[in-house]
Structures are given as C-alpha cells and as structure tokens.
N, C-alpha and C positions, 0 to 999 in steps of 0.2 A: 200283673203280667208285664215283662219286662217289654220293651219296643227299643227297634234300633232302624236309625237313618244308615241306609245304607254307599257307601261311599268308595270308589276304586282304591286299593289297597298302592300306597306306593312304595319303592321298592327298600331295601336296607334290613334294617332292624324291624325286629315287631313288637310293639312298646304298649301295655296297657299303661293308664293313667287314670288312677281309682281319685273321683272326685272332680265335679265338675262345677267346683267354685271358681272366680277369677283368679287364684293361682293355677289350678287345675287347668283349666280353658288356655292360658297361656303358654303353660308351657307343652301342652299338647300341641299348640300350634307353632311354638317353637321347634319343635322335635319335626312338626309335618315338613315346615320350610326347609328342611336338610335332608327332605327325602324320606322321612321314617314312615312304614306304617305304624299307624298309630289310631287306640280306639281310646274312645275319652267314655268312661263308666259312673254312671251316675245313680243313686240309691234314689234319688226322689225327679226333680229335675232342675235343669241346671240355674245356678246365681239364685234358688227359692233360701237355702239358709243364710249365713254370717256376710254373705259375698253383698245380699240386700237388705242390711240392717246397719249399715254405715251412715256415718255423718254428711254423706253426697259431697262430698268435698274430694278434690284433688289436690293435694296440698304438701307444700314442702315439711310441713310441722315447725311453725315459727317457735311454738313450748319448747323443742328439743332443746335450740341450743344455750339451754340452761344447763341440759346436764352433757354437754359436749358434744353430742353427734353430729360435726358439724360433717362429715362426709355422707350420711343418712341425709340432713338436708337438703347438700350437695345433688345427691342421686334422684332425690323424689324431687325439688326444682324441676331438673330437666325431664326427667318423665311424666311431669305434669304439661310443661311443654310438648312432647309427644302425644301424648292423649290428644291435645286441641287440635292438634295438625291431623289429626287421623280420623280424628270423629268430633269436627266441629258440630254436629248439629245432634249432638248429645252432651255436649260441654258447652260451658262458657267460661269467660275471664268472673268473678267474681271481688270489687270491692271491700274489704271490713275492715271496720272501724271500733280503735281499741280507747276506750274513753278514761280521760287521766284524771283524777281526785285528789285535790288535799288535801293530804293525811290518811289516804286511802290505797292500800293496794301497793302494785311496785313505782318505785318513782319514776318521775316524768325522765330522768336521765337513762334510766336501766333502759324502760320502752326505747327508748327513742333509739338508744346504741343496739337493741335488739333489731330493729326493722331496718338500721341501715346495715346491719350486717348483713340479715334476711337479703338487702338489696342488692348487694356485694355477691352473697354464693349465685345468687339469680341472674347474674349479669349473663349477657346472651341471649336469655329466654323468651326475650322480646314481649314482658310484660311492665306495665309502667311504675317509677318507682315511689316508693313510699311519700306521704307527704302531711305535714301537719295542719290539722283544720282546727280553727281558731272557736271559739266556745259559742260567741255569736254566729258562727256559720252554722256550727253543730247543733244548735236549736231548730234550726229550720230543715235539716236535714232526718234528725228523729228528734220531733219535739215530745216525745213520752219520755226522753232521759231526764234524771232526775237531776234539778241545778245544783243544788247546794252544794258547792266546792269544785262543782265542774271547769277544771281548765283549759278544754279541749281534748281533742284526741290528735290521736296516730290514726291516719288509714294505710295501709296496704293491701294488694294483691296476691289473692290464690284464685281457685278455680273450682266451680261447683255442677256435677254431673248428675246425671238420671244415671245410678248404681244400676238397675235391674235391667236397662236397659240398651248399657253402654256395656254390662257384661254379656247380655246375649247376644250385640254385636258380633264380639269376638270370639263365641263359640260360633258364630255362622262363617266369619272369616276362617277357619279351622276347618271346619267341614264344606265349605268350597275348596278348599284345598287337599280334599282327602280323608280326613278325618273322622273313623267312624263313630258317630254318637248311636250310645245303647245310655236308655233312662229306664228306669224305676227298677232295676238290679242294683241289691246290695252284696260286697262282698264281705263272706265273713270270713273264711279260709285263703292264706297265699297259693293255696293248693289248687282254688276253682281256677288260678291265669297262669296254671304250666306251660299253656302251650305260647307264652308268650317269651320273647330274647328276655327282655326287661321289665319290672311291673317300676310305675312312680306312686310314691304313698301321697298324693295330693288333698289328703283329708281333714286338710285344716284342722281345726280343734278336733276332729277323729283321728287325728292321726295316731295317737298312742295305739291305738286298740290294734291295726297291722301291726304295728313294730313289735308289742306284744307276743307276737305269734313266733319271733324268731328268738334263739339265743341270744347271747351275753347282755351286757346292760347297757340299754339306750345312750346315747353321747347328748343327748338333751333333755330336758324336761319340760314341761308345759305348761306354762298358766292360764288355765282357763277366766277372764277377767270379760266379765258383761259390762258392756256398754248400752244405755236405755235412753230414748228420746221420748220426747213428747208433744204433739202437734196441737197447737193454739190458734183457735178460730178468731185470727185478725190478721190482717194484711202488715207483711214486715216490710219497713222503708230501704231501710239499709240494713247488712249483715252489721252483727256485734261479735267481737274476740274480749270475753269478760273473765273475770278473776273473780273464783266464790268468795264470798264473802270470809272472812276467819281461815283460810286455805291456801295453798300455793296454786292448786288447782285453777286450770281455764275449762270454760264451757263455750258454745257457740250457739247464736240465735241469728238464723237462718231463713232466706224467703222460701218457700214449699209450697208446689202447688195452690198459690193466691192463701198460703196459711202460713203461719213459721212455726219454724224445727225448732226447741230448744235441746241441746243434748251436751256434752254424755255422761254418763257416771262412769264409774269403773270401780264394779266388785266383784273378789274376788269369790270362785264358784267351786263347788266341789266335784262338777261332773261338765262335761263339755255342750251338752245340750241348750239349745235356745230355751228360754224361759219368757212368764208373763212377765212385763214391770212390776215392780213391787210398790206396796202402797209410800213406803218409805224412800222409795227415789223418788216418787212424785211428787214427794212434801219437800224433799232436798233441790229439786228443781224451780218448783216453785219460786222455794225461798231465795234462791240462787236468784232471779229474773228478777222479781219484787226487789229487791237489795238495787234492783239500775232504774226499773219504768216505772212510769205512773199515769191511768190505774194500773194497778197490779191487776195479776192473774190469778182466777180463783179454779179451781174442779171444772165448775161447771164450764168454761171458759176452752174446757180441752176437748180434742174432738178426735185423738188417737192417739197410739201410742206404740213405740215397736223396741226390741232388745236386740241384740246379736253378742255373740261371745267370739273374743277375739282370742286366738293362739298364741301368745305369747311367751319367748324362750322366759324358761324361770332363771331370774336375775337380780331380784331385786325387794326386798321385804315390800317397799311402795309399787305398786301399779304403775304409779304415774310417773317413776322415773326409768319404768321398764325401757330397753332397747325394744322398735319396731322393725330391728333386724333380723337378718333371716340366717337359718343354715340348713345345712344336709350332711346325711349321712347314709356312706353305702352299706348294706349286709349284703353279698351274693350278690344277687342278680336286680335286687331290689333297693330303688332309690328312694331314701326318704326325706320329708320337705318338712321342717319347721318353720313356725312362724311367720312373718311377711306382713306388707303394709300393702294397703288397694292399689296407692299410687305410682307403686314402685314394681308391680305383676310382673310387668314385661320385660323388666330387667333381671327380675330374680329368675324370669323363666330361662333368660339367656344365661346366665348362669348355672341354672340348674344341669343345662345339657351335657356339660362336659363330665357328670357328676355321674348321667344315667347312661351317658355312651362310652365310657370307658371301657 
C-alpha cells in the first residue's frame, strides 16, 4: 500500500521525481527551493538501497587524480565542505593515513605529490593539510601495521558520515519545504505521472528501465558496478587509505559503529539490483587487510557485511578508472539523471534543474 506525507503544494511547475535516493532527495529539494511543486516518489523507502551502501565517506576522491579529474575533485572537496557546515552532527572531519613501503606499492614521491596537490584543490575548505608521520610515531598510532619496510605514512583529511542518516536529513529538509513524499509506489509506466509538467528519472542504477519506455537511443549507458564491504569486530585506531596488494586499486579501513569497515570492491554486474557479498570478495578483502595488519583477520572475525551498486556512465573497460561524473538527458517532458557520486548530490541537483525546467 503506497503511503504519502502530505505537504502544501507550492506554486510553478509540477514536477514528479521517481526516486528517492540522495540524488533523488536532492534534487527535489532543489526544484522545491525555486518554488516547484514537487513530489518525490519512491518504490521502497527513501536512502534503503545504493544511497546506504556507501563507504560513509564524504570525500574529494584523492584515487582520481590519477586519472585527471582534477575538476571532479575540485567539485566534491567543496561539497564535502557543505555537508559539514549543514549537518555537523551527522558528519565529521575524518583523519587517514596512507602507509609507505619499500619496495612496495606507489613511491613515497607519487604519495606525497598526490596529497599536496589533494591540499591545493582543497584550499578554502577549511580542513587541515596533509602531513607526514614518521614510522616511530606511526607505531603507536596503529601498532597492528606491519613493520617490515615501513617508512611512515602520508595522513590526510576527508570526511566521514552516517549515509542513512544524513540522507534522510535531506529528504525531511524537502518536505518542510513542501515536498510531497509518496513511498512504497513503484512506477512502471511514464504514463501513471501524465498529470505532471515534468517527470525526473532519479533512479539511480534503475534508471535505464524509465528511459527504456521512450524512443530513440539513450545518450548514455550504465555500468552497473558493486561495491562490497565488510564489518570486523575490533575497534579501528585510525582510518587506513591502502593499495591492494598486486593492483592499482585502493581500499579503505574505517572506524564503524566501535567496529571497522573494510571496503570496496568493484564488480562489474549484469543487472542493477543490490546483491549478497559474494564468498570471493570476502576472500579478496580479507587478503587485501592481512597484506597491512597483524593479526590478520580471519571469517570468524567478521560480524557483517553490505553491497551497493553504483550507476556509473559506461566509459571505461576498468571500473576503477571510471568517471564519478554525472550527466543528463532530456526526451519530452522527462529529465533523465545518470550517474553521480554521494558527495557531490547537491551539486548535481543544482545542475540538474536547469535541465528539467527548461
């Protein structure tokens, strides 16, 4: 049975918004700030899929600027700053520490020219800047890292959030604003929101299946790519920004709820749906950890685990060099939303509008 909060209509356009993940949420509360009615439509309810299976991280993406997005880092930097200013007491500033090996991983030079550039696009942000910790400090800081070849690390600044909680935030700022939320309505037909000016395809990894409905050929395509974490019953000192083992790939190990996050993978999927972890990222993770602490971590040692599949414009044979950029595309009356990164919501929403009020 569907249920809706009901909310005074304000005046202009009348705009559904199918999707009530944190892009969804957003930019319906963008659209309400300018007046629009607007209802935010949601099949299950809101921030329960992709929106809260994230790394809890607000983060510029220090990995990116390997493969150039240095204006992608640019953009989530400063919208990482916005989040804290707006919803301190669901975010914090977040320390991690990227630990350097001889003979191991990337060189102490690449790190180092990487976090001060990371320091550079962040300037403004008013978080503090990178700094390097000496190998005898870093022992006492997480003395489970493994010594042999240890030269110290790099720390830097991002920022780490309650996802489920910081998104339903901003579905409630939306709907003090007017915003009317209807949950547990799926749409399947463009047909069931005629009576609306505008419909937004805000369905994340569902997005294809609206677009679907209408002629000519998509202007994007979608990589469905899982990402899977894993929760370890032991207390994390400090956060780790770590290099798999044999890969180019980074992972992060994270403090959670008095437990740490180890996450993420990234595979690719053939259908958009959340799935279980699979036995084989758990053994990939694992190995990944084990490769820095000691003791290692064994099964028994884990005490949860969660997936989410992220939207990603198809671009790239690697996952991991994919763009976490976003685009759109109008047919008609209907705006559609590809892609998009958590940290970056609020910007893509302000973007979006010009896209669905045209």
């Amino acid at each position: 049975m569907a249920s809706a909060l009901r909310c005074r209509w304000s005046t202009d356009l009348r705009i559904a918004v199918v999707g009530a993940g944190i892009i969804g949420a957003c930019t319906a509360l963008a659209l309400a700030r300018r007046g629009h009615a607007v209802r935010l439509i949601e099949r299950g309810q809101p921030m329960r899929e992709t929106s809260s299976a994230s790394s809890k991280l607000l983060h510029g993406g220090l990995r990116y600027l390997e493969t150039g997005h240095f204006g992608l880092v640019r953009k989530s930097l400063l919208a990482r700053r916005a989040w804290l200013e707006q919803a301190p007491h669901l975010c914090r500033p977040l320390e991690l520490i990227i630990p350097v090996y001889r003979g191991q991983g990337r060189p102490k030079w690449i790190l180092g020219a990487g976090v001060r550039l990371y320091d550079w696009l962040a300037s403004g942000s008013g978080f503090p800047e990178s700094r390097w910790i000496p190998a005898s400090e870093l022992k006492s800081i997480r003395p489970d890292l493994k010594q042999e070849g240890l030269l110290g690390a790099y720390a830097y600044h991002d920022a780490q959030m309650d996802d489920l909680a910081l998104g339903e935030w901003v579905v409630r700022q939306a709907t003090e604003l007017g915003v009317e939320l209807e949950t547990g309505r799926e749409i399947h037909r463009l047909e069931e929101l005629d009576e609306f000016d505008r419909i937004v395809n805000a369905c994340g990894p569902w997005a294809m299946n609206l677009r679907s409905q209408q002629s000519g050929t998509p202007a994007y395509r979608l990589d469905w790519v899982r990402g899977s974490h894993l929760i370890i019953d032991r207390l994390c000192p400090a956060a780790l920004f770590l290099q798999v083992p044999d890969e180019k790939r980074i992972f992060f190990v994270l403090p959670y709820q008095e437990k740490t996050l180890v996450g993420t993978t990234e595979i690719r999927q053939g259908f958009p749906d959340n799935s279980v972890v699979s036995g084989e990222e758990v053994d990939y993770l694992l190995r990944a950890i084990n490769a820095y602490i000691s003791p290692g971590v064994t099964r028994a040692g884990l005490v949860g685990s969660f997936s989410g599949v992220r939207p990603l414009i198809k671009s790239n044979q690697n996952p991991s060099a994919a763009s976490r950029e976003w685009a759109f595309e109008r047919v008609g009356k209907v705006a559609h939303i590809y892609g998009g990164k958590w940290t970056t919501a609020q910007i893509q929403a302000e973007e979006s509008v010009k896209w669905i009020i045209q």
